[in-house]
Residue frames relative to the residue before (quaternion, step in Angstrom):
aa qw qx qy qz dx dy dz
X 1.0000 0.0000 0.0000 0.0000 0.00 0.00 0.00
X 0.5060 0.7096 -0.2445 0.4251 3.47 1.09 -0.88
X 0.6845 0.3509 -0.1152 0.6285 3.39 0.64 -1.72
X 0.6883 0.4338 -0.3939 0.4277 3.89 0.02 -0.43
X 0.6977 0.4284 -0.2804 0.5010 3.98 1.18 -0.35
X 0.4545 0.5083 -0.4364 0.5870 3.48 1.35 -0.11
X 0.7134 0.3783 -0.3145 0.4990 3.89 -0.25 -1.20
X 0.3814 0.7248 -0.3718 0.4369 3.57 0.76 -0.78
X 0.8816 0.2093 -0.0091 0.4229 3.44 -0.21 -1.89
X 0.6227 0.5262 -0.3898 0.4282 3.30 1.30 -0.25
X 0.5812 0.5611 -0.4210 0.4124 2.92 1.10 -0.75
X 0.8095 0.3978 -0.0494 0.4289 3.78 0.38 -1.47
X 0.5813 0.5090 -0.3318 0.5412 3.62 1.45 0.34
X 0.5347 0.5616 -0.4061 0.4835 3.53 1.47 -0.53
X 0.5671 -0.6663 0.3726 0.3092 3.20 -1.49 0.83
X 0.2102 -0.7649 0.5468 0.2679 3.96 -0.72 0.45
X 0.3188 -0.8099 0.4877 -0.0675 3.13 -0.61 1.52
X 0.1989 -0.8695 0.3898 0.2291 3.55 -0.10 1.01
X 0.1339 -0.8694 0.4657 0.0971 3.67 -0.38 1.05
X 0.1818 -0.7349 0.6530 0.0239 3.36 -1.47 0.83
X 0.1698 -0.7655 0.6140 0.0903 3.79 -0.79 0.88
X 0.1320 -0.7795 0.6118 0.0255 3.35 -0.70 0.70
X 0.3308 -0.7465 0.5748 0.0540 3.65 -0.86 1.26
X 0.0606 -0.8197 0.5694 -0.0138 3.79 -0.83 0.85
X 0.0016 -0.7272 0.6597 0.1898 3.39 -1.52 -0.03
X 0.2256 -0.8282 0.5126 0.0224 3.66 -0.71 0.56
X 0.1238 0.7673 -0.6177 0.1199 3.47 -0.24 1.48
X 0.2730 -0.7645 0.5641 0.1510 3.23 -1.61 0.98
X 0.8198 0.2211 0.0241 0.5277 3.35 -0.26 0.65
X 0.6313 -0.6001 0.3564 0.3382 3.21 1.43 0.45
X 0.5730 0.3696 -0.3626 0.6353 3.67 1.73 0.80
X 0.3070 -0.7758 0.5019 0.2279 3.42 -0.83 0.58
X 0.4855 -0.7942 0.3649 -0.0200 3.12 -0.88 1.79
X 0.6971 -0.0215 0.2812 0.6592 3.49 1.07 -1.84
X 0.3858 -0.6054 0.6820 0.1398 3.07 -1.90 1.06
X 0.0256 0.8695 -0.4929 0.0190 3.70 -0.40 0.57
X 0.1417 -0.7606 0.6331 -0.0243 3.94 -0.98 0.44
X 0.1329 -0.6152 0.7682 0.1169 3.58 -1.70 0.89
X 0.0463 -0.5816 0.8089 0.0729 3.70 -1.22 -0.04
X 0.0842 -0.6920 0.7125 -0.0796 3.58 -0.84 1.48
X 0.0139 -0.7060 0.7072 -0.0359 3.32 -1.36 0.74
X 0.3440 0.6516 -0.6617 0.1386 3.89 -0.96 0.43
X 0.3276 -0.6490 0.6615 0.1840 2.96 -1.86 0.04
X 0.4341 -0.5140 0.2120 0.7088 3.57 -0.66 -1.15
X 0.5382 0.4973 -0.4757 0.4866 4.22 0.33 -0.16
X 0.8611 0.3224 -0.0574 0.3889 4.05 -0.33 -0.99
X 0.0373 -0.8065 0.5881 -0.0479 3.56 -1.21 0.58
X 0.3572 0.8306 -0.4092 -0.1233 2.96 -1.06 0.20
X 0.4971 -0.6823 0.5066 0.1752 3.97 -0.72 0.40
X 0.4732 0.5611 -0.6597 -0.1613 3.51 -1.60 0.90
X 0.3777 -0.6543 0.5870 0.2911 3.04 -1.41 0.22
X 0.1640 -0.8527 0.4889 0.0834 2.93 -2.19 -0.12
X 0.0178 0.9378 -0.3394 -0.0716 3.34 1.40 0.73
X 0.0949 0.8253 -0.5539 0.0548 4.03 -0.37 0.37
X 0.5902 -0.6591 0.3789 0.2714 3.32 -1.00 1.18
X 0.1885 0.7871 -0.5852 -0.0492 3.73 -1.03 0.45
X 0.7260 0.5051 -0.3161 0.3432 3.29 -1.08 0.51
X 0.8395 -0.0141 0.2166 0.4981 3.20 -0.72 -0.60
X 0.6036 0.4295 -0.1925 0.6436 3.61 0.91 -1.77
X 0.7136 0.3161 -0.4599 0.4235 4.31 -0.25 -0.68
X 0.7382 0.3860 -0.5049 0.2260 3.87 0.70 0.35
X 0.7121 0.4916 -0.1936 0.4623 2.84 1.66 -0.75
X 0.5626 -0.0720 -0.2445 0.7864 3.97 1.25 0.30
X 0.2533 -0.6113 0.7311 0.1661 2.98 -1.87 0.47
X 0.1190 0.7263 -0.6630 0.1374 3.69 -0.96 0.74
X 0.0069 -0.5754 0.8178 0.0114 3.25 -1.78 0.86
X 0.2226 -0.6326 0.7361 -0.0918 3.22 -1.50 1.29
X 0.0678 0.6027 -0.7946 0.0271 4.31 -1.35 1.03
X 0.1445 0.5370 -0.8210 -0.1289 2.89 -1.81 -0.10
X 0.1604 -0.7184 0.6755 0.0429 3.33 -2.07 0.23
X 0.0267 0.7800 -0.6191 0.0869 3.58 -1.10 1.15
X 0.0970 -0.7835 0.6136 0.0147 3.14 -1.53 0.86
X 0.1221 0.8803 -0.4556 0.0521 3.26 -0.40 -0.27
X 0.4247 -0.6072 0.4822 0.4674 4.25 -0.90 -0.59
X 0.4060 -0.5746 0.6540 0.2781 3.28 -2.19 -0.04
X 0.0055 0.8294 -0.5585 0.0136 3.36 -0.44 1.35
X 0.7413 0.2750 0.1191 0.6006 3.90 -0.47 -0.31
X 0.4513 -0.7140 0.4420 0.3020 3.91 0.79 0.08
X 0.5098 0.5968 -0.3757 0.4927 3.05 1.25 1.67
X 0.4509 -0.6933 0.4599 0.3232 3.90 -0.57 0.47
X 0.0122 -0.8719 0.4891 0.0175 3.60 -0.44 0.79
X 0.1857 -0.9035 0.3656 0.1243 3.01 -0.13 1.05
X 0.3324 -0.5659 0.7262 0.2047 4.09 -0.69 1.04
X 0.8927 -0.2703 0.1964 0.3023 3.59 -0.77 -0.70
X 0.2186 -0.8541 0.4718 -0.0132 3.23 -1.55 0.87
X 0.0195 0.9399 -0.3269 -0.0964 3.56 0.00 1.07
X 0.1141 -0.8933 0.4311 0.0571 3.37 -0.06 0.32
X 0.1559 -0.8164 0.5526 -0.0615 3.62 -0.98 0.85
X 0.2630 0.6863 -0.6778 -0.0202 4.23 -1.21 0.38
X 0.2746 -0.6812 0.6767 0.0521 3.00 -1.93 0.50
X 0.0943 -0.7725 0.6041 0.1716 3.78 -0.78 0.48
X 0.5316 -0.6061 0.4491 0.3852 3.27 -1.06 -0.40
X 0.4229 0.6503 -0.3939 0.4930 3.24 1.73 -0.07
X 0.5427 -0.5728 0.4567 0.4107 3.92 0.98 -0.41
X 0.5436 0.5924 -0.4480 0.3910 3.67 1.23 -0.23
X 0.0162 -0.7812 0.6141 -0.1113 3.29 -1.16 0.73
X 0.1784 0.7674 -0.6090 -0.0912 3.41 -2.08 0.14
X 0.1114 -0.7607 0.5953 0.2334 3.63 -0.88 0.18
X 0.1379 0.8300 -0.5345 -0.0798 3.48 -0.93 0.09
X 0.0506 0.7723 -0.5865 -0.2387 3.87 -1.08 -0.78
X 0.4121 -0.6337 0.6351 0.1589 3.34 -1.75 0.42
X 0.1191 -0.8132 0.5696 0.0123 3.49 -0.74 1.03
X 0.1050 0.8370 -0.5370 -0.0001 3.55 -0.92 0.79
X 0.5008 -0.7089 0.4965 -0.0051 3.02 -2.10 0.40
X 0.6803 -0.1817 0.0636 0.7072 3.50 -0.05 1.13
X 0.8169 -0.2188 0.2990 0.4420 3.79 0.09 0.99
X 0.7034 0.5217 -0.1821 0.4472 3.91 0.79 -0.40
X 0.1305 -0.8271 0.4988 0.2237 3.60 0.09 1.03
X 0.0921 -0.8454 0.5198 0.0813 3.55 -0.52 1.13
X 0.6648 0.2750 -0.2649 0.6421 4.24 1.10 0.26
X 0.0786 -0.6484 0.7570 -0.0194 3.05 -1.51 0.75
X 0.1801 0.7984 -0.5682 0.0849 3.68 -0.70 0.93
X 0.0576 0.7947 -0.5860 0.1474 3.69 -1.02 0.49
X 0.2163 -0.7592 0.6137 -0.0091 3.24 -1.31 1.35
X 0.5253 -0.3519 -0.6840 0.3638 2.09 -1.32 2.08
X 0.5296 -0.6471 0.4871 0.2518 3.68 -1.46 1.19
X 0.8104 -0.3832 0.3434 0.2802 3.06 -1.98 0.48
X 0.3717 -0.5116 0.5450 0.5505 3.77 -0.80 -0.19
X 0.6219 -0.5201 0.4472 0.3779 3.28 -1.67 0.04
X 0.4571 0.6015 -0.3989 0.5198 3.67 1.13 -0.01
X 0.7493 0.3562 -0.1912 0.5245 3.45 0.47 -1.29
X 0.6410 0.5122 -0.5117 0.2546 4.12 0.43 -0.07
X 0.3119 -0.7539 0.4869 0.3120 3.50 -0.59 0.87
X 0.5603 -0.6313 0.4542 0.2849 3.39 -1.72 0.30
X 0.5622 -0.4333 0.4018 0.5786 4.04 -0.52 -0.09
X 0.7544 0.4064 -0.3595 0.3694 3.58 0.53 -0.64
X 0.5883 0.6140 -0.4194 0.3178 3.22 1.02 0.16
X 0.6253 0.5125 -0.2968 0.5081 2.97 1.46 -1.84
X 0.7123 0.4560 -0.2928 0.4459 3.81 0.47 -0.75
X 0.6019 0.5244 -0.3604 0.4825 3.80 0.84 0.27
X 0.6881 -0.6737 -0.1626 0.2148 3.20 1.71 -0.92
X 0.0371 -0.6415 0.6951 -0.3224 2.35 -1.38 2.33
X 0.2639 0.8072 -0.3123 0.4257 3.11 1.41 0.34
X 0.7069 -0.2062 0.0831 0.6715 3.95 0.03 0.86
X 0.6172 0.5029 -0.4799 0.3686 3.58 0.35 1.34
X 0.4861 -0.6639 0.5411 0.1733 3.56 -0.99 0.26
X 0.5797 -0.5492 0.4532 0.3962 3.85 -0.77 0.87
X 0.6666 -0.5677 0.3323 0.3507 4.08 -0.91 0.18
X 0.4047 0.2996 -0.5302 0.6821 3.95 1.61 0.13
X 0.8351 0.3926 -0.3753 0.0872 2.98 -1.17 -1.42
X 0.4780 0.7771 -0.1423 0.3839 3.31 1.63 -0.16
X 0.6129 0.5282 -0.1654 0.5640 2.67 1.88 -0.90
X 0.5714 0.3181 -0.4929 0.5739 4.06 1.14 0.02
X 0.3653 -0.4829 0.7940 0.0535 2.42 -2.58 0.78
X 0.4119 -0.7196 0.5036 0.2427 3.57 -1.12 0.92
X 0.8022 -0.4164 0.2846 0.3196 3.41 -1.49 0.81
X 0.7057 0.5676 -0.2611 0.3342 3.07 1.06 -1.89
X 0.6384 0.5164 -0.3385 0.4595 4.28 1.60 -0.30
X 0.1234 -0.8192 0.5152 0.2197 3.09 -0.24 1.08
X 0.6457 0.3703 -0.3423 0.5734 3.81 1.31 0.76
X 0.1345 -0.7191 0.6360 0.2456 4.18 0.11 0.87
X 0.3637 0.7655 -0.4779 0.2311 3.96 0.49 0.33
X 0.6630 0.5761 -0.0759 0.4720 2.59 1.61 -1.75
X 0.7708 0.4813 -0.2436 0.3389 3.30 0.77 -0.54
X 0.4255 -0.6416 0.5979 0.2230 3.85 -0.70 1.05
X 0.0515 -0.5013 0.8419 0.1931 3.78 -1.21 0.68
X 0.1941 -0.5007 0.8421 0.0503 3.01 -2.65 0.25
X 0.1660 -0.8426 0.5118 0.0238 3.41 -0.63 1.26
X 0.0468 0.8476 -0.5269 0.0415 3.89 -0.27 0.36
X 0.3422 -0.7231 0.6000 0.0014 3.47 -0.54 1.70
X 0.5688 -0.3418 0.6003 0.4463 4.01 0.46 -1.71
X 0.9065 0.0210 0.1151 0.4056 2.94 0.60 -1.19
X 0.6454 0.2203 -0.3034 0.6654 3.41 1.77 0.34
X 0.1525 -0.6687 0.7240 0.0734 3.61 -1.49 0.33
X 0.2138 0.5964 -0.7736 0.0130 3.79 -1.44 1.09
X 0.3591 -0.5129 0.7400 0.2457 2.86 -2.07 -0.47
X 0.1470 -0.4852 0.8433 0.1786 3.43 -2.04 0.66
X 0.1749 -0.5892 0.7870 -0.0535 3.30 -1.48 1.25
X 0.0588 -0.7360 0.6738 -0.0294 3.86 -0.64 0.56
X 0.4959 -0.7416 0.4451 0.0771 3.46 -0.93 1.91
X 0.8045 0.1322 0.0133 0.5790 3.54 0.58 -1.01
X 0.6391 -0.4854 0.4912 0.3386 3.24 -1.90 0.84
X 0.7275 -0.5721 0.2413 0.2919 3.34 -1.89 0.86
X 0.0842 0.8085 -0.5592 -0.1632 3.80 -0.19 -0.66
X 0.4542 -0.8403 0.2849 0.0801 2.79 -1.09 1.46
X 0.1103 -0.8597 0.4856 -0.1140 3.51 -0.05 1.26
X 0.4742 -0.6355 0.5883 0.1589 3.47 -1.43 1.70
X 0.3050 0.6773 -0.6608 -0.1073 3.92 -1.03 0.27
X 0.5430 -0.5254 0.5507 0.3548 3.66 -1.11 -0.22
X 0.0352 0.6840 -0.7286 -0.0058 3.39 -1.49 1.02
X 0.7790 0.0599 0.0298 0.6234 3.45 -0.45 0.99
X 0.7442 -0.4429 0.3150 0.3884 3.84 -0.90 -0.22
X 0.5267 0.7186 -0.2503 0.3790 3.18 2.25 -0.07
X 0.0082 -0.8715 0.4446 0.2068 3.91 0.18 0.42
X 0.3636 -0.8312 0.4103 -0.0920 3.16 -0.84 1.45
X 0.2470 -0.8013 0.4959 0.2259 3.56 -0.80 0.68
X 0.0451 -0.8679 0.4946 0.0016 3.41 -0.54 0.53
X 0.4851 -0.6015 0.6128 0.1655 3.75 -1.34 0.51
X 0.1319 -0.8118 0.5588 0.1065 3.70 -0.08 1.24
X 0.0681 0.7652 -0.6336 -0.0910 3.99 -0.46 0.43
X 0.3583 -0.7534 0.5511 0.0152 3.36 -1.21 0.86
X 0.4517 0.7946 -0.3843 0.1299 3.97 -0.10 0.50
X 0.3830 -0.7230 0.4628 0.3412 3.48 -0.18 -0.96
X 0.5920 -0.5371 0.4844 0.3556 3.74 -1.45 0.46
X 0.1706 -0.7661 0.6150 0.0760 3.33 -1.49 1.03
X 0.0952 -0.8274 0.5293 0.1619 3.93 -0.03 0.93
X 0.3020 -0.7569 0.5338 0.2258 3.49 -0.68 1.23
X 0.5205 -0.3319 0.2604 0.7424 3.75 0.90 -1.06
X 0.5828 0.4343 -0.6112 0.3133 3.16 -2.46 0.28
X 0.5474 0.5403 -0.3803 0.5136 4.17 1.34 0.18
X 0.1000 -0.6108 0.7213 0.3109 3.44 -1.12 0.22
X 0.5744 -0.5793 0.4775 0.3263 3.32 -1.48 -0.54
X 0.0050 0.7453 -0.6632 0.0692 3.00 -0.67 1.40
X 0.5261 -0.4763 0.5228 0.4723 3.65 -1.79 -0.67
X 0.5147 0.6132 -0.5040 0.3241 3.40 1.01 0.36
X 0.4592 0.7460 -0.2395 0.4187 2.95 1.40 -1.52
X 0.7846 0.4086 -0.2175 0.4124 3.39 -0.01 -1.86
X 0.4937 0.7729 -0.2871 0.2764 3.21 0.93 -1.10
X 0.7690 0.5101 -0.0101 0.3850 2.71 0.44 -2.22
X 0.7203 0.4412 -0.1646 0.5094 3.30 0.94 -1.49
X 0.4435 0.7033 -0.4528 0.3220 3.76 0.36 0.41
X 0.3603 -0.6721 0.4408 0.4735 3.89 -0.48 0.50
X 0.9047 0.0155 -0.3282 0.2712 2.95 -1.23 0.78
X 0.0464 0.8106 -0.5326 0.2389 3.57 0.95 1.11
X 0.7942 0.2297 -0.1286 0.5476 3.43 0.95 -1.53
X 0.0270 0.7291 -0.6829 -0.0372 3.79 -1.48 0.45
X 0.0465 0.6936 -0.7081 -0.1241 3.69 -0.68 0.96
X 0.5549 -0.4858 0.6633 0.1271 2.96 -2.11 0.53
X 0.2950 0.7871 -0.5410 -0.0255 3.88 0.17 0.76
X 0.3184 -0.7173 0.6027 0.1444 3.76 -1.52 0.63
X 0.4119 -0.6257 0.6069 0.2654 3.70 -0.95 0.67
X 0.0350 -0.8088 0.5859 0.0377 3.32 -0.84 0.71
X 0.5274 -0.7233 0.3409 0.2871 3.54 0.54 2.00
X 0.7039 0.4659 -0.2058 0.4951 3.52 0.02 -2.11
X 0.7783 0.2961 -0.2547 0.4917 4.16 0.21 -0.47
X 0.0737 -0.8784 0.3487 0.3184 3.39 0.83 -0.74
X 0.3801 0.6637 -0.4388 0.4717 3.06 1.18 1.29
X 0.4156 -0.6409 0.6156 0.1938 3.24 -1.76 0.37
X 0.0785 -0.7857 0.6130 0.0277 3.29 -0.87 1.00
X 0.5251 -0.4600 0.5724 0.4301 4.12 -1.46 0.01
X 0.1230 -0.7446 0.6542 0.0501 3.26 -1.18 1.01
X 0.7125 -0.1639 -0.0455 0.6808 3.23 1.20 -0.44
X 0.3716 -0.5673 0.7307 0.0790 3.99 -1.73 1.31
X 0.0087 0.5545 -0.8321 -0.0106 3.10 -2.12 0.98
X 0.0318 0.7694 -0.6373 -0.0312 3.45 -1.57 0.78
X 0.3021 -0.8116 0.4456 0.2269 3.30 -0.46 0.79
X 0.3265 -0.8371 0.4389 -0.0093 3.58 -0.10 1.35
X 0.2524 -0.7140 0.5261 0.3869 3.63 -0.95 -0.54
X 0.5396 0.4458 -0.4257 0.5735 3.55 1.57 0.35
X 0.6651 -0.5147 0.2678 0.4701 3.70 1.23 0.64
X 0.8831 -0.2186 0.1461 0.3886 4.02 -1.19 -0.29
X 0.2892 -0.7483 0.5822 0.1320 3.54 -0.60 0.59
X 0.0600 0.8119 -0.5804 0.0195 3.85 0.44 0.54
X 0.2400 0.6343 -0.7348 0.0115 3.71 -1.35 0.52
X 0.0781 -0.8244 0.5434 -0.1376 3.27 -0.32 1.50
X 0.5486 -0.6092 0.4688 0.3288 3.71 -0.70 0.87
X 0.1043 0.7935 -0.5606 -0.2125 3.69 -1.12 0.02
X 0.7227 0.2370 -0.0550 0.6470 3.71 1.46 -0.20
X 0.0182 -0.7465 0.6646 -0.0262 3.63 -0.78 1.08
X 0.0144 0.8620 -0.5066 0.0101 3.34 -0.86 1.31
X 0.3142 -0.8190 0.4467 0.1759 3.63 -0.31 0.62
């Protein structure tokens, strides 16, 4: 009886975390590239994030790749903090990594990965802590908390380990009907563009990208999580459109 009231309370003391899955499809250039997926969970104290990017089309015969990551972290201050991030790809070429990024009060303070970085390419603590600092890995980055009642307003900061950007968005939201699946949806249109901090070389992609209004996400409030997530992403490219567009929202 003892042992059945312990499992009991664990069971029903753990936090229940409302979750949403979001379905995706991802074409570059008007060819479709990757099947992708988010599975959000938060409450109001806790959060978390995985993805799942996998090759389709055209690209799953000619490179195969699957790509996860996972984050979790708290809601402090009506902001996503993030304790830890792990992240993982495979190709069919046999290339591979796994890694994660651990932090502190907001401060990523480990960087690890199998097979490791070159020794050129490991950052120092002062790096990760210069910046990844009040930022979020490069999905998890992509919610906006509940507490904006415009996600326009808000500035992601992405952080890989080893790259840092901003999305900076130019104009206030406007509110815009699209279809996911057979489901019609309201949404918060934001317009802006990519900010590389460092970890970019220069390319015409680069330049591309980073123009005002290059970037436009398509974000939805999702009540039960109270967060905003991308339902559908445009990027203007030089190999043409970046599209990740929602097709299935499941609760």
């Amino acid at each position: 009886m003892k042992y059945i009231q312990v499992v009991f309370l664990l069971i029903f003391s753990w936090p229940l975390l409302a979750e949403t899955r979001i379905d995706y499809y991802v074409n570059l250039g008007g060819i479709k590239i990757a099947d992708a997926n988010f599975i959000i969970k938060s409450d109001k104290k806790n959060w978390s994030l995985q993805t799942e990017v996998e090759a389709a089309g055209i690209v799953d015969v000619l490179v195969k790749f699957i790509s996860t990551t996972e984050s979790k972290g708290i809601i402090s201050n009506n902001k996503l903090v993030p304790e830890l991030y792990k992240f993982s790809y495979l190709t069919g070429r046999g290339s591979s990594r796994k890694g994660s990024i651990i932090y502190k009060d907001n401060i990523p303070i480990r960087l690890s990965a199998e097979p490791n970085y070159d020794d050129s390419e490991i950052p120092s603590l002062e790096f990760l802590e210069e910046y990844g600092s009040n930022g979020n890995d490069p999905y998890s980055a992509l919610l906006v908390h509940g507490s904006y009642s415009d996600p326009c307003k808000f500035i992601a900061q992405g952080f890989d380990g080893l790259r840092s950007f901003k999305t900076i968005f130019v104009r206030s939201a406007k509110e815009e009907k699209i279809k996911i699946g057979e489901q019609e949806v309201i949404t918060s249109k934001c317009i802006g563009y990519f900010d590389p901090i460092v970890g970019y070389k220069e390319s015409e992609f680069l330049d591309e990208i980073s123009k005002p209004g290059s970037v436009r996400y398509w974000f939805k409030y999702f009540d039960a999580l109270d967060l905003w997530a991308p339902v559908k992403v445009i990027i203007d490219t030089p190999l043409g459109g970046f599209v990740l567009k929602g097709t299935a929202l499941k609760n």
